[in-house]
C-alpha positions in Angstrom: 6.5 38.3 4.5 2.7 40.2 4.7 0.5 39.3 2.0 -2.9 41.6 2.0 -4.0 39.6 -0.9 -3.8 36.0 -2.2 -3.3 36.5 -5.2 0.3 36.8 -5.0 0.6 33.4 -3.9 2.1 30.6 -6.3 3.4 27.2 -6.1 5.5 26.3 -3.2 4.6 29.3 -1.4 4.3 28.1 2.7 2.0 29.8 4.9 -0.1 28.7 8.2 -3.9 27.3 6.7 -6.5 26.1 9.2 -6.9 22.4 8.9 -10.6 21.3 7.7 -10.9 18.8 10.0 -9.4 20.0 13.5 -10.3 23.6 12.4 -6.5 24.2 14.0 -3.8 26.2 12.2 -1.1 24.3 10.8 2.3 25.5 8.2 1.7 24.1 4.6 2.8 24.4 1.6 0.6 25.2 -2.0 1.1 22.5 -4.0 -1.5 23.5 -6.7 -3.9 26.7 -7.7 -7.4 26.4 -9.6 -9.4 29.1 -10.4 -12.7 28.6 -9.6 -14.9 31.5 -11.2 -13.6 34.8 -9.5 -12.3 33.0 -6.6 -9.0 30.5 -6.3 -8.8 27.5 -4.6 -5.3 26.1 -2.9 -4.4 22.9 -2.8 -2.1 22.3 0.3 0.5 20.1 1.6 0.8 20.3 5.7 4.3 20.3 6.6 5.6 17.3 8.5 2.1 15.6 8.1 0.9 12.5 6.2 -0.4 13.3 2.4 -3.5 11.7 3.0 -4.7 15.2 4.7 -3.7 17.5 1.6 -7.0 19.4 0.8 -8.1 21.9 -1.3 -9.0 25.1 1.1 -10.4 28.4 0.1 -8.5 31.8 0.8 -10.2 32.3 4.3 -8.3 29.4 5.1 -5.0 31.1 4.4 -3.4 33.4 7.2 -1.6 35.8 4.8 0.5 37.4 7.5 3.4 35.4 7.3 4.4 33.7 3.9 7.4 31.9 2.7 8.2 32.8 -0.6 9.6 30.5 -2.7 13.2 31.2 -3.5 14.9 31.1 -7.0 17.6 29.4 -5.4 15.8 26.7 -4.3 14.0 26.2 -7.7 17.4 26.1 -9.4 18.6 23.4 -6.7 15.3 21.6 -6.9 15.8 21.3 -10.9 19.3 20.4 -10.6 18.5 17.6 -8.5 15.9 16.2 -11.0 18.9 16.2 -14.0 21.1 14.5 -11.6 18.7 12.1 -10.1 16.9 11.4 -13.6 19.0 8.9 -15.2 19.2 6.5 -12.2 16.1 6.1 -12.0 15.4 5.3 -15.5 18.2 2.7 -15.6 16.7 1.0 -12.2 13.4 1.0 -14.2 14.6 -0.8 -17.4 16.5 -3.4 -14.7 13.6 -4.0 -12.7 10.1 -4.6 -14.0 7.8 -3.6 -10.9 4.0 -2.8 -11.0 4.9 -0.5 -8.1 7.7 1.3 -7.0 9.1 4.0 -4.8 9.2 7.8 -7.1 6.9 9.8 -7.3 6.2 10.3 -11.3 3.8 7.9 -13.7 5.0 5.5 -15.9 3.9 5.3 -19.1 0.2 3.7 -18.9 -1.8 1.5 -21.9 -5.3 2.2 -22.1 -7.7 -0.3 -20.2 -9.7 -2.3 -22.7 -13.0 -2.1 -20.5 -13.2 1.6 -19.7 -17.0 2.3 -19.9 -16.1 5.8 -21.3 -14.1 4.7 -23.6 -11.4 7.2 -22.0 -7.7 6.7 -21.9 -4.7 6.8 -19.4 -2.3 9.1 -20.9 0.5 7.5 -22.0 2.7 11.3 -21.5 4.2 11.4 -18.1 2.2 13.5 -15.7 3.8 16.7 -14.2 4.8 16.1 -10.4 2.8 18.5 -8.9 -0.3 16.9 -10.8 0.5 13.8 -9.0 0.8 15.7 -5.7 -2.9 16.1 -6.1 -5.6 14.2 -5.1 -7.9 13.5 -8.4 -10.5 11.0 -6.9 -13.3 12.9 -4.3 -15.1 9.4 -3.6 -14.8 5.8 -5.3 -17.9 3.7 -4.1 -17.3 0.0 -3.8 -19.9 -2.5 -2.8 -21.6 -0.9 0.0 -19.0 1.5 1.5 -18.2 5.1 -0.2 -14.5 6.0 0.4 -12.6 9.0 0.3 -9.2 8.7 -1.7 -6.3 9.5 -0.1 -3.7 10.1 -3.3 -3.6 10.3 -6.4 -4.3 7.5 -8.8 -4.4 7.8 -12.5 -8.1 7.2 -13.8 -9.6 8.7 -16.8 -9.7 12.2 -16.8 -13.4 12.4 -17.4 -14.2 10.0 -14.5 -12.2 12.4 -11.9 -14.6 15.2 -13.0 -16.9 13.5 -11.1 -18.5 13.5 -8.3 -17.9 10.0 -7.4 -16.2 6.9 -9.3 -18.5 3.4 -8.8 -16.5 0.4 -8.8 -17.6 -3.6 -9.1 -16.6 -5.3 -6.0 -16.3 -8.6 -7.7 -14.1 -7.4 -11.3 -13.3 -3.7 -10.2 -14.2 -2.1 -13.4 -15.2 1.5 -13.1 -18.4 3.6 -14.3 -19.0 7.3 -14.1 -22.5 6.6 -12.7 -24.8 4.1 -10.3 -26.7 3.8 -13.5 -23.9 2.6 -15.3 -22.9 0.4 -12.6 -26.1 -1.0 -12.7 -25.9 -1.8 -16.6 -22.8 -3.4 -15.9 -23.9 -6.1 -12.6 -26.5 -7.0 -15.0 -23.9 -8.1 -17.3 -20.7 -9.2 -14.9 -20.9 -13.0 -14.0 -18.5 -12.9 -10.9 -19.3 -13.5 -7.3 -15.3 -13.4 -6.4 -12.5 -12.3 -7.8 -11.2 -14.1 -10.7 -8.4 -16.9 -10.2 -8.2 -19.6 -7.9 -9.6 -19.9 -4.1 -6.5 -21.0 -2.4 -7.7 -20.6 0.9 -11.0 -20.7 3.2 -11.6 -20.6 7.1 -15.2 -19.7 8.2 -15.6 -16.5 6.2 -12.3 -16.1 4.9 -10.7 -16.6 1.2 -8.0 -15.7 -0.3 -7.5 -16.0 -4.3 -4.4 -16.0 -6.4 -5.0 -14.3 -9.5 -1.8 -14.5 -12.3 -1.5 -10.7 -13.8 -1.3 -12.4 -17.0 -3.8 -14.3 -16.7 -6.1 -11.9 -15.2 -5.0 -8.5 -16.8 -7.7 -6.5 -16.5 -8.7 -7.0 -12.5 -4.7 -6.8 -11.9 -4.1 -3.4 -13.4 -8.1 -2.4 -12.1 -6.5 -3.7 -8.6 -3.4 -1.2 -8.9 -5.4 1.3 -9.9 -7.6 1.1 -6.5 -4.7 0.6 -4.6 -3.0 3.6 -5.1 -5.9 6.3 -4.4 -4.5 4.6 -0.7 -0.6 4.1 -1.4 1.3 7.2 -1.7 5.1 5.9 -2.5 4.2 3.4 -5.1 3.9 3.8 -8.8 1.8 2.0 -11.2 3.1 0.2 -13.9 0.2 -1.7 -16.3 2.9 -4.2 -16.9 1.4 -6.6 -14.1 2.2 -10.3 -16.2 5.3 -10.8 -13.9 2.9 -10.3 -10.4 0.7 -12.1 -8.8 -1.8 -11.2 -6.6 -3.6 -12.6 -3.4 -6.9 -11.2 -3.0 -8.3 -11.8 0.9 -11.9 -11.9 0.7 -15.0 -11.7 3.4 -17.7 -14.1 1.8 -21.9 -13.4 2.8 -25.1 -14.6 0.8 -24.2 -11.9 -1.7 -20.9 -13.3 -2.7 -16.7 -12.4 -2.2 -16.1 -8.7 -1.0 -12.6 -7.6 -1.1 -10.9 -6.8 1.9 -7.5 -6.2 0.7 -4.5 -7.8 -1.2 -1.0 -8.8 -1.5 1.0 -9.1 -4.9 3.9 -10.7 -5.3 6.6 -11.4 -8.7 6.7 -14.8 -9.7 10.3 -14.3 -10.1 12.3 -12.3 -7.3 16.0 -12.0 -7.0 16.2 -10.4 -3.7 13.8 -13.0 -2.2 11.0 -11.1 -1.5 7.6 -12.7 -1.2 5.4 -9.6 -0.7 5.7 -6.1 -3.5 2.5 -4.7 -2.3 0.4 -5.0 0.5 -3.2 -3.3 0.8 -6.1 -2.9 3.4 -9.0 -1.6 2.4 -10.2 1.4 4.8 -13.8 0.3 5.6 -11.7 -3.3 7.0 -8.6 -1.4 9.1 -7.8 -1.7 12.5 -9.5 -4.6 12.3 -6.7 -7.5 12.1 -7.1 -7.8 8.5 -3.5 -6.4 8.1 -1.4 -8.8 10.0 -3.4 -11.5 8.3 -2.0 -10.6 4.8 1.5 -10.8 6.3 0.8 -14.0 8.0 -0.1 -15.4 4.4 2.5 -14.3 2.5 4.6 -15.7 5.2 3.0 -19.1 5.2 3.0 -19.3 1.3 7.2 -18.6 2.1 6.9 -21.4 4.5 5.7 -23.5 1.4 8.1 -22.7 -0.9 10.3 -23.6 1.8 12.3 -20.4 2.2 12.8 -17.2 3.7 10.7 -13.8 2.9 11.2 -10.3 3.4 8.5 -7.3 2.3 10.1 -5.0 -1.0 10.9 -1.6 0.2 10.3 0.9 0.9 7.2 0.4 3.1 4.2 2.8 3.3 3.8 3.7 6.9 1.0 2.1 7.7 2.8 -0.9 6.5 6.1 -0.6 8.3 3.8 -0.6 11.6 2.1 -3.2 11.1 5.2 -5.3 10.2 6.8 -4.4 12.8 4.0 -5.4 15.0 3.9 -8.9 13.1 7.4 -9.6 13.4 7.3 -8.7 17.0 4.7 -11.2 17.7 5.9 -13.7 15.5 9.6 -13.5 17.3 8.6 -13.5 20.6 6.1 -16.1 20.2 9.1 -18.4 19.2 11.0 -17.8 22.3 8.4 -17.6 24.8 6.8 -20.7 23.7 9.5 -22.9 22.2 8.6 -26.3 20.9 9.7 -28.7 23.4 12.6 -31.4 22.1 12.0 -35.0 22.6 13.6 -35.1 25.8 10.9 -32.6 27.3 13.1 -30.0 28.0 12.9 -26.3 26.7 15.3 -25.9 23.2 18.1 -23.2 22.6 16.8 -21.2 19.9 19.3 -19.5 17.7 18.6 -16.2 15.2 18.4 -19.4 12.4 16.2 -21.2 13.9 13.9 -18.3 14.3 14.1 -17.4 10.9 13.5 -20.8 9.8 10.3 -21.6 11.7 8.3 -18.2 11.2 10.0 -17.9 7.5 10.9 -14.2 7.9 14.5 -13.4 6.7 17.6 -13.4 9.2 17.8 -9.7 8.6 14.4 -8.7 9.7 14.7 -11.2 13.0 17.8 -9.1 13.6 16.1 -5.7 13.3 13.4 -6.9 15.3 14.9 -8.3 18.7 17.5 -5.0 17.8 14.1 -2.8 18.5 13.3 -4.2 21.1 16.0 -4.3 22.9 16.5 -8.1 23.6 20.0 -8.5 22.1 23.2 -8.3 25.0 27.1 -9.1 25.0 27.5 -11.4 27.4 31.0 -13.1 28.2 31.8 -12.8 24.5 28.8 -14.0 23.4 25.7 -12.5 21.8 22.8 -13.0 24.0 18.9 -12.7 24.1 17.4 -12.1 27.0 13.8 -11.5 27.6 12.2 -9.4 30.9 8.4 -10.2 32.2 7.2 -7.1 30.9 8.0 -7.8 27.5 6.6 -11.8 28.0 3.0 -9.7 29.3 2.9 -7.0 27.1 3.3 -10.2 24.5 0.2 -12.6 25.6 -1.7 -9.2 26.1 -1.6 -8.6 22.6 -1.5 -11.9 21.3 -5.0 -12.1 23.5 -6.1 -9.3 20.6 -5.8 -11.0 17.6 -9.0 -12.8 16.9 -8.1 -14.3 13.6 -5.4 -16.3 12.2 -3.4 -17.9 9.1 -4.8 -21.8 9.4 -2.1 -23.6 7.4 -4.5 -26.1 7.3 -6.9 -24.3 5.1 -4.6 -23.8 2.5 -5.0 -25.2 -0.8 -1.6 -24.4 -2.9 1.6 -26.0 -4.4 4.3 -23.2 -5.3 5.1 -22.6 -8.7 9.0 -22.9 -10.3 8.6 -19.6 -12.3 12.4 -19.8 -12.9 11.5 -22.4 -15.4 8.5 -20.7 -17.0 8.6 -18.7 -20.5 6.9 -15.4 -19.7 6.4 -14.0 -23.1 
């Protein structure tokens, strides 16, 4: 369909717009409209692309020659599906009491006691397509400014603004550096709250107890998701806890990202959440919060496995921790007694790197390492895969020292949580 003018265009409408940043041409999809004095503004959703690039672009962004039109059919199907998919969701949210999970609407928030504005999070569900849109245009934290990549649910009157400032040591939230400033005159932390579990050179990790800590918990989620798209925040964090990976200088503990975790999990998983902070990626950081949670499984003395689904950033760099983990196991076996070189077995793999029979499975399945062999299930290994190993094992600067940590696991089983 040709469009002269864009003022015909609504909701769902799909059309080519030129990308801000590659200044290339690319199909979206308008996912919101704001009028902005005489002129409209489109926010837009490129097709087959990661939401972190939805932007707001200006009608000479828009080639109006060819537009899909949304259909009445497909509204009718799209509103059907809601009815029908609508009460399973609710009854897998009364079963399961998660501070994040995988659909796209917002729970039902409580207002944060130590709002400087004294503003609220609505407790009314927020349309989809509001939470399609990106609310935040910078958050400043410490000394990095970053630029949001979803939505997160902050006071309305702080998303008017230009840019949200954050403590790095409590994570409360002002409207302005001067308010900031007010506050750091007035905030006694160096670190996050909790205990320092952990410590190697410049490293430390803190376990903080959502009930406990309630405030910096739900401040947490609420930073987390301007970078997680698939999870939703619930404020209910007093089943979570939450491992905070710090880098420590002579000005104190700086967040570089977190894990949480529930106390009580009936699927066995030992990681809910998993966060790196932007300024800190590509950087090992990533691999190092799996390695903990890991190692904290390794205490408990069982078997892990991440809650799905994964964001993608996530899924890679599991998969490239797994990998490295697996194969680390099998090219360099712990010699027995004797001196001579162990069979390992899928078990025994689990059991020394403490990640979940399943996962071991889907990992040597990737890469190809599994073989029928005279009835028999095999693994076999080829030199490219042992070099392209030690190549990357040669990468990875830091690691999990278990002998830095500082922790005894918790029964929660056979705690009261009121």
């Amino acid at each position: 369909m040709n469009c002269e003018s864009a003022e015909s265009l609504t909701v769902g409408c799909r059309l080519k717009v030129r990308m801000r940043e590659s200044n290339l041409w690319q199909l979206a999809e308008i996912v919101s409209i704001r009028k902005m004095g005489d002129k409209r503004k489109f926010y837009v959703h490129y097709v087959d692309w990661n939401k972190r690039l939805d932007e707001w672009v200006n009608e000479e962004d828009l080639n109006l020659r060819e537009i899909q039109m949304r259909s009445r059919a497909d509204e009718t199907s799209e509103s059907q599906e809601k009815l029908s998919v609508s009460p399973i969701k609710k009854s897998k949210r009364r079963k399961n009491r998660k501070h994040v999970k995988k659909n796209e609407q917002i729970s039902k928030a409580t207002a944060i006691e130590n709002d400087p504005q004294k503003g609220k999070i609505t407790n009314s569900r927020q349309k989809s397509n509001e939470s399609l849109v990106k609310n935040v245009e910078l958050i400043e934290l410490g000394r990095y400014r970053m630029k949001p990549w979803y939505f997160s649910p902050y006071p309305e009157e702080l998303c008017q603004m230009n840019c949200i400032y954050l403590c790095e040591f409590c994570l409360k939230y002002c409207k302005s550096r001067v308010c900031l400033g007010r506050h750091l005159t007035k905030c006694s932390l160096k670190h996050p709250p909790g205990n320092e579990i952990y410590r190697k050179d410049t490293i430390s990790v803190f376990e903080i107890d959502g009930r406990k800590d309630k405030a910096y918990a739900q401040n947490l989620c609420l930073l987390s998701k301007l970078f997680l798209d698939h999870k939703l925040i619930d404020f209910d964090v007093d089943p979570f806890l939450f491992y905070v990976m710090t880098e420590f200088d002579s000005r104190g503990f700086h967040i570089v990202g977190y894990f949480s975790k529930e106390k009580i999990s009936d699927e066995d998983y030992n990681l809910a959440c998993v966060l790196t902070l932007p300024p800190y990626q590509r950087k090992g950081y990533g691999k190092l919060l799996i390695e903990f949670s890991y190692e904290l499984s390794r205490c408990e003395g069982k078997t892990g496995s991440p809650e799905k689904p994964l964001s993608d950033l996530g899924l890679l760099s599991y998969r490239s921790y797994w990998t490295q983990a697996v194969l680390e196991i099998l090219i360099n076996p712990i010699p027995t007694p004797n001196g001579e070189r162990p069979t390992t077995t899928i078990n025994d793999i689990s059991e020394l790197t403490a990640i979940s029979t399943d996962d071991v499975i889907y990992t040597l399945k990737s890469l190809n390492l599994v073989n029928y062999f005279k009835g028999k299930h095999i693994i076999c290994l080829n030199s490219d895969t042992i070099e392209q190993h030690r190549a990357a094992m040669k990468k990875r600067k830091i690691r999990i020292d278990s002998k830095c940590l500082r922790w005894i696991p918790k029964d929660w089983s056979k705690r009261v949580i009121n």
